[in-house]
N, C-alpha and C positions, 0 to 999 in steps of 0.2 A: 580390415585393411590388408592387400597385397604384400606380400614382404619383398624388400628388397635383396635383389642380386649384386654380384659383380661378378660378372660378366666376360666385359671388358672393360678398357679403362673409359669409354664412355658412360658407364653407369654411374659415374660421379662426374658433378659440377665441378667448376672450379675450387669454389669457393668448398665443397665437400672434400676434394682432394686435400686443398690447403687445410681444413681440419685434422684428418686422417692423419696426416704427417705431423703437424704439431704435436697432438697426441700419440703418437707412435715415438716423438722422442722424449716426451716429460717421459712415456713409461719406461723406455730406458735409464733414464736418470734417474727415475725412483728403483727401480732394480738395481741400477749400482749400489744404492741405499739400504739394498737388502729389502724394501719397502715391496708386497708385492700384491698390490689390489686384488679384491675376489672380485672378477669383471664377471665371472662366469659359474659362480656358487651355483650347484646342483645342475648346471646343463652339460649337454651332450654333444659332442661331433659326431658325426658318420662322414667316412673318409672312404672314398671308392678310389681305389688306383689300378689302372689298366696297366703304368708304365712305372717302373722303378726308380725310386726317389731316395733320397739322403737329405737333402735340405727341408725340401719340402714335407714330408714326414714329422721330423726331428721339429719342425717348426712350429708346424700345427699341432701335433700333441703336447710337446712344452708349453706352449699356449696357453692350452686347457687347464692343463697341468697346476701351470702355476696359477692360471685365474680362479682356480678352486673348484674346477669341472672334469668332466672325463672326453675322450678321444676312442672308437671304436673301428679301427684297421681292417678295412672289406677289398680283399682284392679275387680277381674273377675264381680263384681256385677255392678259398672258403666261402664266398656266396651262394647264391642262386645263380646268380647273371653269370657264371660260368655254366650256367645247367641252360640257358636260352631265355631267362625272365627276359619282357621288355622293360627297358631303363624306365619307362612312364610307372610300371607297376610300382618299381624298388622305392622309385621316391616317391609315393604317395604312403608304401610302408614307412621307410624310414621317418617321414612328414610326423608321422604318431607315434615315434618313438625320440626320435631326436630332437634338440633345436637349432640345428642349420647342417649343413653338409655342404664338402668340399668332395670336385675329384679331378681326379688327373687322368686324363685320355688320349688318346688319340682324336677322335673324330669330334669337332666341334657341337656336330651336331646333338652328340650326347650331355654338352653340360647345358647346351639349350633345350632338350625336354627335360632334363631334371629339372629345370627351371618352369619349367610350359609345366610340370604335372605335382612339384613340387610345393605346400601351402608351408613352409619353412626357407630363410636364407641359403640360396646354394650358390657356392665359389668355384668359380674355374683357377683349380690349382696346376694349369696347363693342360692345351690341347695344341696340336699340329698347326693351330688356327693363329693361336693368344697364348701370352704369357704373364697375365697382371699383376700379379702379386709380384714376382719377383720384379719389377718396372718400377713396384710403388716403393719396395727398398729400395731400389737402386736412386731414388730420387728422394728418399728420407736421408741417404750417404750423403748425398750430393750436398743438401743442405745443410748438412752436421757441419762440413767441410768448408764448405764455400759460397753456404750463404742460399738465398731463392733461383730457381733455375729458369726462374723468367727473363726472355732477351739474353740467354747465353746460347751459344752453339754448343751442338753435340752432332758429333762425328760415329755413322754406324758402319763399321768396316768387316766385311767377310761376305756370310751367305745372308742372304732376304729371307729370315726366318720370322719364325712364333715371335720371338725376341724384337724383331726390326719392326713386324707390325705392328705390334704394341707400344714401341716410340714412335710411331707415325700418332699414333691415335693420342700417347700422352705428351706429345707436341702441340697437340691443338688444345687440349686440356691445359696443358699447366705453361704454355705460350713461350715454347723455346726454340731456337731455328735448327733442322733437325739435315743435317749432310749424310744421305747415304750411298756408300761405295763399293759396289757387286760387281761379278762379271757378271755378265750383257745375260746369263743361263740361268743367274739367280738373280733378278728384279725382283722384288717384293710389289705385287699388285698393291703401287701403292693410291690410285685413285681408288680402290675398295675402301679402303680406309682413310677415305677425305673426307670433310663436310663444309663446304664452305673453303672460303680460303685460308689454309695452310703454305706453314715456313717449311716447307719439305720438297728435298730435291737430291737428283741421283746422278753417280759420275760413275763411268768405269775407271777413273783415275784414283785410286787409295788419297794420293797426297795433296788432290785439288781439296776430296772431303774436309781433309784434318785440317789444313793452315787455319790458324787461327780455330781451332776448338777450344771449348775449356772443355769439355769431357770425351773421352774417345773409348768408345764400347764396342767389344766382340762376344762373339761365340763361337763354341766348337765348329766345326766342319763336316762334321758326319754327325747326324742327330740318331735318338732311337729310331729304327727302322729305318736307317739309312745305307745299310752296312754293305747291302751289295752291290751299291754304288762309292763306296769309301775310297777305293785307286783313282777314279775319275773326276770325282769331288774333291780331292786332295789335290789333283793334278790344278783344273782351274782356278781354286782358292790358292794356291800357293804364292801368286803375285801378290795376296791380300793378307798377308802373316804382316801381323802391328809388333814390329820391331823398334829399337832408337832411334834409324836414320824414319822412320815415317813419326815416330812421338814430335821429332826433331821441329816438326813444321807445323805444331799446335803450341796453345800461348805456353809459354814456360811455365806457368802453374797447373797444366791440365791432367789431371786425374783420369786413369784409368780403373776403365769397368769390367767385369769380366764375371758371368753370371756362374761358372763352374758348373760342373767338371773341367779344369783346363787342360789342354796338352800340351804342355812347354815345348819349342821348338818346332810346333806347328800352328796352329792361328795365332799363338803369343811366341815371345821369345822368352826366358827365362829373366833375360834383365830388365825387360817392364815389367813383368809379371810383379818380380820381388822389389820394385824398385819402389820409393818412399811417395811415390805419389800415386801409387795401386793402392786403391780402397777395399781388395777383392775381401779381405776377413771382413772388415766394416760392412760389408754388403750383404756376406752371408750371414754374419749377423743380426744384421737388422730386418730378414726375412720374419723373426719369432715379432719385435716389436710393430713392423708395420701390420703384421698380419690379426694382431692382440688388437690394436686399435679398427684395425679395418670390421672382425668380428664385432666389439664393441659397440662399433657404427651399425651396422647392419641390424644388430641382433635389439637395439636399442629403434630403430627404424623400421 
């Protein structure tokens, strides 16, 4: 049997997702417990990172860690694939040595041949494209918090990134109305990532998005490999920094998202950031649990 990827957030059903998360918080709650399942006795990750990570790292090897497995850190300088291997080869190696692999890139196209040449579970831990893993915590928070994110609105405010596509996609997955707010420079092609009919819609206006959100989500402004355009990107996003007077006109209980790294004082201000209805620790948080459950699924699949 084929093994299963994720991809994007279309590689899970509804009803897969809504597992995923479930289980992603009992295993929380059994870890406060001290309680810590061998999900993962005697297996292996291989981990390829093109792009430098802190969450996403930290996640995935704790992970292993605690599920009673190992994590093996391949980035292009100690590999081959800094010497010119093709991606198609590493993961047919890896396929015989590990049980699943994640990586983080750039180029989309690379976590789709690992998947094309791969006979093991492989996870896009982010590419320029997609962001899913951290989507699926951000939507394990949500829930912890305030319940199913089915028929609420969420508000995506800044650039049309990795991050915005990947709410386009787990808006139609997990059935929420999804308001996004860019200058006119950053649209997030978001008929690429429609099927069917979608609650997904874009304003140059920041404060038409939010009224009425229950959830209002940013990101940085200048991504990796962004950086020589970072005065000009700053310049246009600036209208779109999620401040008080813009929370102001989402429902009074609406939680803010915020994937991190952030820059206080530039896409956040420092008093949403800190303020008691940012979920941002919950978030990164819960990057280790939804990612423990999501392996589990896969590796089980």
């Amino acid at each position: 049997m084929a093994s299963r990827h994720f991809l994007s957030f279309f590689d899970l059903t509804r009803a897969e997702a809504a597992e995923v998360l479930a289980r992603a918080s009992e295993l929380k709650r059994l870890r406060a417990q001290n309680i810590l399942p061998l999900l993962f006795e005697r297996k292996v990750l291989a981990m390829i990172f093109e792009k430098s990570s802190t969450r996403t790292r930290v996640s995935f090897e704790s992970a292993m860690i605690e599920g009673g497995g190992g994590a093996i850190f391949l980035s292009l300088q100690d590999s081959q694939l800094g010497r010119g291997e093709p991606i198609g080869d590493t993961a047919r190696v890896l396929s015989e040595m590990c049980d699943a692999i994640i990586a983080r890139t750039y180029a989309h196209s690379t976590v789709e041949e690992l998947a094309a040449q791969a006979s093991v579970p492989v996870i896009n831990a982010l590419t320029d494209r997609l962001h899913p893993c951290q989507v699926l915590a951000d939507l394990q928070t949500y829930q912890e918090h305030r319940g199913g994110i089915a028929g609420r609105k969420v508000a995506w405010i800044g650039d049309g990134n990795n991050m915005c596509n990947t709410y386009i996609e787990a808006a139609q997955v997990c059935d929420f109305e999804l308001a996004i707010s860019t200058p006119p420079e950053f649209v997030p092609p978001i008929q690429d990532f429609v099927r069917g009919d979608a609650n997904v819609s874009w304003n140059r206006d920041p404060q038409s998005a939010v009224t009425g959100a229950d959830l209002v989500v940013t990101d940085v402004w200048v991504s990796m490999g962004q950086e020589a355009s970072a005065d000009h990107r700053r310049a246009l996003l600036n209208p779109y920094q999620v401040d008080s007077a813009l929370m102001s006109h989402a429902k009074t209980d609406a939680l803010f998202m915020h994937c991190l790294p952030a820059h206080r004082g530039e896409e956040v201000t420092a008093e949403v950031i800190d303020h008691v209805n940012s979920v941002v620790w919950d978030e990164a948080g819960n990057r280790l649990h939804a990612q423990k459950a999501l392996l589990e699924f896969l590796l089980r699949s």
